[in-house]
N, C-alpha and C positions, 0 to 999 in steps of 0.2 A: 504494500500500500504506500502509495507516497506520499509527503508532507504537504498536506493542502490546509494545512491551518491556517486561518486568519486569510486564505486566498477567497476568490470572488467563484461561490458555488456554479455559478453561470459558467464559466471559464474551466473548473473543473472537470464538469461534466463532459464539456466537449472535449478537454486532453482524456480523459478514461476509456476505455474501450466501449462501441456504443453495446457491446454484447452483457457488460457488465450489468446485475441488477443493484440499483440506485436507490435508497432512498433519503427524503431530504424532510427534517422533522423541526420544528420550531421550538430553538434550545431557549426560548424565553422562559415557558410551561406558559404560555399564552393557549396554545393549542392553534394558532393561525396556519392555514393553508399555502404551502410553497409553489405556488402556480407558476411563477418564473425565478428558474434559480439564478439569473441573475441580476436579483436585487439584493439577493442575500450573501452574506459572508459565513462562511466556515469554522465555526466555532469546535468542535469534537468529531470524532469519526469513529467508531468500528468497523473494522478493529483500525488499531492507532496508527501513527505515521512510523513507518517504516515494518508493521508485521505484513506478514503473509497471508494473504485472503482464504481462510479456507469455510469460511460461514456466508451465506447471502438470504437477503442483500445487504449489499454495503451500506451502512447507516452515516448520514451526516447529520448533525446538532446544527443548525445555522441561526441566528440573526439576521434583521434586516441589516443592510449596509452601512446607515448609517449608527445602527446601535453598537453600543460594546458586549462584548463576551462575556457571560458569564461562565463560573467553573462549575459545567454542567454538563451530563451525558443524556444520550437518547435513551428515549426510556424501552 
């Protein structure tokens, strides 16, 4: 998995493989809809930056762009 933290969800997705399954979950606990990943920034991932994907799908925590990160995983 590569380090996409703090990168632009939008932008991830399209470096990721389109084969990959993706999902993209709002790490506020808002519960809001990621309808376009890129608005949102890259808060947490599973698994982390730099393991080896052997679970799917790939989860991403995001915030919107201009919010800050919280230290928080996908649920």
């Amino acid at each position: 998995m590569p380090d996409v933290i703090g990168g632009n969800a939008g932008r991830a997705c399209e470096q990721m493989s389109s084969e990959l399954d993706m999902t993209f979950e709002d790490a506020s606990e808002q519960d809001r809809p990621v309808d376009d990943p890129a608005e949102w920034k890259i808060c947490n991932s599973q698994p982390g930056p730099n393991q080896q994907i052997t679970d799917f799908p790939v989860v991403f925590g995001v915030v919107r762009a201009s919010e800050s990160c919280k230290d928080k995983t996908p649920k």
